[in-house]
C-alpha positions in Angstrom: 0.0 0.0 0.0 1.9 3.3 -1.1 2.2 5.6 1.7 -0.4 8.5 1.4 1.6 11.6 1.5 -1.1 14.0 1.0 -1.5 16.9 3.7 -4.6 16.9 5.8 -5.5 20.4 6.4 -7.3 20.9 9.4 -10.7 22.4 9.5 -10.4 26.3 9.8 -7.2 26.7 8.1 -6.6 27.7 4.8 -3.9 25.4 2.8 -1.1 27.0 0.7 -3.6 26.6 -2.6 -6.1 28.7 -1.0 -3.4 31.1 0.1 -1.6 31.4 -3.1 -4.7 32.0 -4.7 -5.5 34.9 -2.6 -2.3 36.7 -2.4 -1.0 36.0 -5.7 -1.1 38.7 -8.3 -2.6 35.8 -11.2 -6.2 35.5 -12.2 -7.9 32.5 -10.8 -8.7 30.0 -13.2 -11.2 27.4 -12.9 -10.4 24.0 -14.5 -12.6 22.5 -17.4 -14.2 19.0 -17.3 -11.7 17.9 -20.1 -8.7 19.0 -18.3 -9.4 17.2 -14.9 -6.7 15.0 -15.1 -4.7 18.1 -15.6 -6.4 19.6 -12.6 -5.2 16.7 -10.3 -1.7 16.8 -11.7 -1.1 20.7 -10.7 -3.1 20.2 -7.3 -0.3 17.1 -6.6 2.4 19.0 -7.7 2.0 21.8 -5.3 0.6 20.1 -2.4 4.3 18.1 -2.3 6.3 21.3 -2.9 7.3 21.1 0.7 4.0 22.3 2.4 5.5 22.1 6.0 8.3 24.4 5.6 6.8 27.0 3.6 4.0 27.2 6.6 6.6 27.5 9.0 8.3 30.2 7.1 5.7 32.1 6.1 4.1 32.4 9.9 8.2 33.4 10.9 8.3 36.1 9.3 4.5 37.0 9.6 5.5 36.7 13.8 8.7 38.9 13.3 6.7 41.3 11.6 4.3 41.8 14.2 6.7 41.9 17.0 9.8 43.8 15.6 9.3 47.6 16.3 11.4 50.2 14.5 14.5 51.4 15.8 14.5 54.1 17.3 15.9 57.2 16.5 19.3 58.3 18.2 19.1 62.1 19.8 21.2 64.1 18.6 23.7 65.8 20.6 22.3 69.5 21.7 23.9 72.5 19.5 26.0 74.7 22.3 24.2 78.2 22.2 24.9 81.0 21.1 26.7 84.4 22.9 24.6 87.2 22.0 26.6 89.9 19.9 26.3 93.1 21.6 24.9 95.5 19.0 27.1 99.1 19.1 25.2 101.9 18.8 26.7 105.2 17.5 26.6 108.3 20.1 24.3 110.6 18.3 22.4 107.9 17.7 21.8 106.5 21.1 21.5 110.3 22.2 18.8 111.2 20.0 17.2 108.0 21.4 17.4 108.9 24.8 15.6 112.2 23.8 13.5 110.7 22.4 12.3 108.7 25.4 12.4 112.0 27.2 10.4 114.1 25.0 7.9 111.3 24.8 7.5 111.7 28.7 6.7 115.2 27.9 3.6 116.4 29.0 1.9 118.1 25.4 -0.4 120.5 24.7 -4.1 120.2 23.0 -2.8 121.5 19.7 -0.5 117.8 20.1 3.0 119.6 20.9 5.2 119.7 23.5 5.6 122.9 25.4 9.0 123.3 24.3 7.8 123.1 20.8 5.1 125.2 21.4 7.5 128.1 22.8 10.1 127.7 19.9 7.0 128.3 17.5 5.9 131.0 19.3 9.3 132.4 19.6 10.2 131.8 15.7 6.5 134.0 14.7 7.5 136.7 17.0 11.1 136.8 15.2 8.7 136.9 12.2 7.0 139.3 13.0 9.6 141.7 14.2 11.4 141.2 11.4 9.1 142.5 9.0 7.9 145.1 11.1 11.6 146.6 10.7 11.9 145.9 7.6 8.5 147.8 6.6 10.2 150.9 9.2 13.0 150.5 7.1 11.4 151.0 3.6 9.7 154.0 5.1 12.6 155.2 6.4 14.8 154.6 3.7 12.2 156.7 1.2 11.4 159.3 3.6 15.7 160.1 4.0 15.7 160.3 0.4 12.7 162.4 0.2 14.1 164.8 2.5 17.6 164.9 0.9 15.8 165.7 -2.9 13.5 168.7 -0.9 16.0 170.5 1.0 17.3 172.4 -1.7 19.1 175.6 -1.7 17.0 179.0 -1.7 19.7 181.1 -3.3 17.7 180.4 -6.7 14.7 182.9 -5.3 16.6 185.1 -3.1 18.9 185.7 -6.7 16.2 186.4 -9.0 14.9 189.8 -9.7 11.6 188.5 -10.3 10.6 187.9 -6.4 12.5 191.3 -5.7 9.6 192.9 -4.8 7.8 192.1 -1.7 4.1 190.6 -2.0 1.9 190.7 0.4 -1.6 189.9 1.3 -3.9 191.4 4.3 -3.5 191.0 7.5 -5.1 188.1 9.5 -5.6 187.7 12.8 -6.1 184.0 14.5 -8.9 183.3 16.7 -7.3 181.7 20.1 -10.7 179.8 20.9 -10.6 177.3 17.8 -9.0 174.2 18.0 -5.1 173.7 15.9 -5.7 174.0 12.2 -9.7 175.4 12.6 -7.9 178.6 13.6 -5.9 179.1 10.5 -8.5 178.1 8.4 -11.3 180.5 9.8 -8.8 183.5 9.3 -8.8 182.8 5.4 -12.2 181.8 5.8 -13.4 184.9 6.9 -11.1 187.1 4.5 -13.0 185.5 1.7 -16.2 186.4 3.3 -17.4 182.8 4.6 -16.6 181.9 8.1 -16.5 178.3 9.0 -19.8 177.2 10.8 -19.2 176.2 14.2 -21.4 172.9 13.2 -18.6 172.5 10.3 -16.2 171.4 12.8 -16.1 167.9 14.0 -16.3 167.2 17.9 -13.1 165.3 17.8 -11.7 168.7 17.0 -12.8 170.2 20.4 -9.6 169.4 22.1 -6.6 171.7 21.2 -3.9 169.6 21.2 -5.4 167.5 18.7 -4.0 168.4 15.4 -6.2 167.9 12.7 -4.8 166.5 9.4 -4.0 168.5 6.3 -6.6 166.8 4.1 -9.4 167.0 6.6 -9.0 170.6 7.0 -8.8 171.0 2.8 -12.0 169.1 2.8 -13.5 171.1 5.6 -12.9 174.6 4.2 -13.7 173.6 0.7 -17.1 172.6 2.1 -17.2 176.0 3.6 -16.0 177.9 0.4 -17.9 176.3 -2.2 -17.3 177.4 -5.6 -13.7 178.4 -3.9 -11.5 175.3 -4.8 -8.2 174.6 -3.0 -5.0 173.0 -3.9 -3.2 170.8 -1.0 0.1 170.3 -1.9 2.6 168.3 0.5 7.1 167.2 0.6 7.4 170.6 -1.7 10.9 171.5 -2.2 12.5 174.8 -0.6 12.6 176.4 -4.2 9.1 175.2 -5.0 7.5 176.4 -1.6 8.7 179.9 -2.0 7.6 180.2 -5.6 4.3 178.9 -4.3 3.9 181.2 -1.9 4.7 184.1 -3.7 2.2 183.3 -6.7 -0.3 183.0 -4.4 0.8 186.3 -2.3 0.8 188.1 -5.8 -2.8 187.2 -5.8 -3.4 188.4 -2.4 -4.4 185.5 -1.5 -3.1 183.7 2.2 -1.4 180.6 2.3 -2.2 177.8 4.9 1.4 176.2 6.3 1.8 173.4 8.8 4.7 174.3 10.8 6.5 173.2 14.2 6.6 176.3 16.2 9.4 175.8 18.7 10.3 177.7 22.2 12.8 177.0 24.8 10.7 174.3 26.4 8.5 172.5 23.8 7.4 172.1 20.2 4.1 171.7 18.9 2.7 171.7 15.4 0.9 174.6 14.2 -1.2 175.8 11.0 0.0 179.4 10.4 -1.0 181.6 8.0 1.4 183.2 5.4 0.2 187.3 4.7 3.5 188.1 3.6 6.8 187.2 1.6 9.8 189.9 1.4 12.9 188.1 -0.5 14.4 191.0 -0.6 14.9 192.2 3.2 14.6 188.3 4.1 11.1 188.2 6.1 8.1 186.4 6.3 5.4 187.2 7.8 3.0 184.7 9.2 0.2 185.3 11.8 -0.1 182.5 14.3 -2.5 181.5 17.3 -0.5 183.7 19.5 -0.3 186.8 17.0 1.7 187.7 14.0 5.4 186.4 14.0 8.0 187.7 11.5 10.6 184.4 10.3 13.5 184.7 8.2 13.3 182.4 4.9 16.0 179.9 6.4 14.3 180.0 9.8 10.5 179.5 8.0 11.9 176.8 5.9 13.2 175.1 9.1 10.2 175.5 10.5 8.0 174.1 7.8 10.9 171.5 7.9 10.1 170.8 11.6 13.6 171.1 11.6 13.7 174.4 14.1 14.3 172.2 17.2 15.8 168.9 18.5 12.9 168.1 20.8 10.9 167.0 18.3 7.3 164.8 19.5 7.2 161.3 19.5 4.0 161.5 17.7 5.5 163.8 14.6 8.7 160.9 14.5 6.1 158.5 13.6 4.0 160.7 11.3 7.4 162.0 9.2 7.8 157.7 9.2 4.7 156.1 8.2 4.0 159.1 5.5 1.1 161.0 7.4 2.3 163.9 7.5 5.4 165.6 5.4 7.3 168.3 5.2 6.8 171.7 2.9 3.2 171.4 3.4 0.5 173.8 2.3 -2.9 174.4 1.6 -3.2 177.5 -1.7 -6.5 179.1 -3.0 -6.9 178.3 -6.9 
């Protein structure tokens, strides 16, 4: 009897056929009826192709698979760390940091500045402020010098000429005391022509005597007075052209109206006198004033009309002579 070396397998476990047939990669093929003898010869073949020791193979490695764990990973060694490098700063750097820090202690304003910005603005706009203030003083200064230097001319042209030989005069007028500066003068001419100033012709602001009245207000004043009488205001004459004037107008016999600085051992004041009377030959003028009739040489009236008579000259003229005013040479002629 030939030995039967065909492999029981156990109930429950799957023989090598089964298992080849599940993990192999190969399309499972069913045998035909023809090719059962074919079958049989295949199914011996494997089933003696050592069935024992593939098993035990097979469930080795399976059992080393499940129980052998990966190997683990050696640490690496630390890395030494390392020495902070100390950053250098530059000096006016790190000094504009630290006042930086300080500043942004700083209490600050509503407008969002610091009081110490704050008083450097305020202090730069004054600066401002002054400086242009000069140099506007300046501009007026600087014209009015050469103004003066073009106007002070020499008088030896008139006091030469044979045509202002003879004397020319015009008649006598008398100041009234009680009228304020300027109202006085022009009442006199007023009056010589026949049409005093009404006392409601005067403004209020005139009332007080040491208020001088300006040259243009008193033109308008006594042209309202006069009429169909027109006048002729003419201001920073030259010396020539102020004695020319005067003596056309004297010719006429008609007065001329000249602001003047009338000058005593104390004080100066400002004045409107009233020209009656030019002599080039015996060097006089005559001009009636609010204290009477006063007789000036032609240097000594141009001086005066020059406010140039005294060196106590008032604050208030300074500024006028500056800021343009009031000039020099000035007077008011009938047409």
């Amino acid at each position: 009897m030939e030995p039967n070396n065909e492999r029981k397998t156990p109930a429950g476990e799957q023989n090598e056929l089964f298992k080849k047939q599940v993990f192999s990669d190969e399309t499972l093929r069913t045998a035909d009826l023809d090719e059962e003898e074919t079958g049989e010869q295949h199914f011996e073949t494997l089933t003696f192709d050592k069935p024992a020791v593939l098993d035990e193979r097979f469930a080795a490695r399976k059992a080393e698979r499940e129980t052998a764990q990966p190997p683990q990973a050696k640490p690496a060694a630390p890395r030494p760390a390392a020495k902070p490098v100390k950053r250098q700063v530059p000096a006016a750097q790190k000094n504009k940091s630290v006042s930086n820090k300080s500043v942004s202690h700083e209490r600050r304003l509503y407008s969002g500045e610091t009081p110490s910005d704050a008083a450097l603005r305020i202090t730069r706009q004054i600066a401002a402020l002054v400086l242009c203030l000069l140099l506007v003083c300046g501009g007026f200064w600087a014209k009015g010098t050469v103004w003066d230097i073009w106007t002070d001319r020499d008088i030896e042209d008139v006091q030469k000429s044979t045509y202002y030989s003879a004397a020319a005069n015009s008649a006598q007028l008398r100041l009234d005391q009680n009228l304020p500066i300027g109202y006085d003068a022009a009442q006199a001419v007023c009056i010589s022509l026949g049409q005093p100033i009404s006392s409601s012709a005067i403004p209020a602001k005139a009332d007080d005597k040491d208020t001088l009245i300006f040259p243009a207000d008193l033109t308008g004043s006594m042209e309202t007075t006069l009429g169909s009488q027109k006048l002729r205001l003419e201001t920073g004459l030259t010396n020539t052209d102020l004695f020319k004037e005067i003596y056309k107008s004297l010719k006429k016999k008609k007065p001329v109206i000249a602001l003047m600085l009338v000058a005593d051992a104390e004080s100066a004041k400002l004045q409107y006198g009233v020209v009656t009377g030019l002599d080039v030959s015996n060097n006089r003028v005559t001009v009636a004033l609010s204290e009477g009739v006063d007789t000036y040489t032609l240097a000594e009236f141009v001086a005066a009309t020059r406010f140039e008579n005294t060196k106590n000259i008032p604050i208030r003229l300074r500024f006028s002579l500056l800021f343009g005013t009031l000039s020099r040479n000035t007077a008011i002629f009938l047409k």
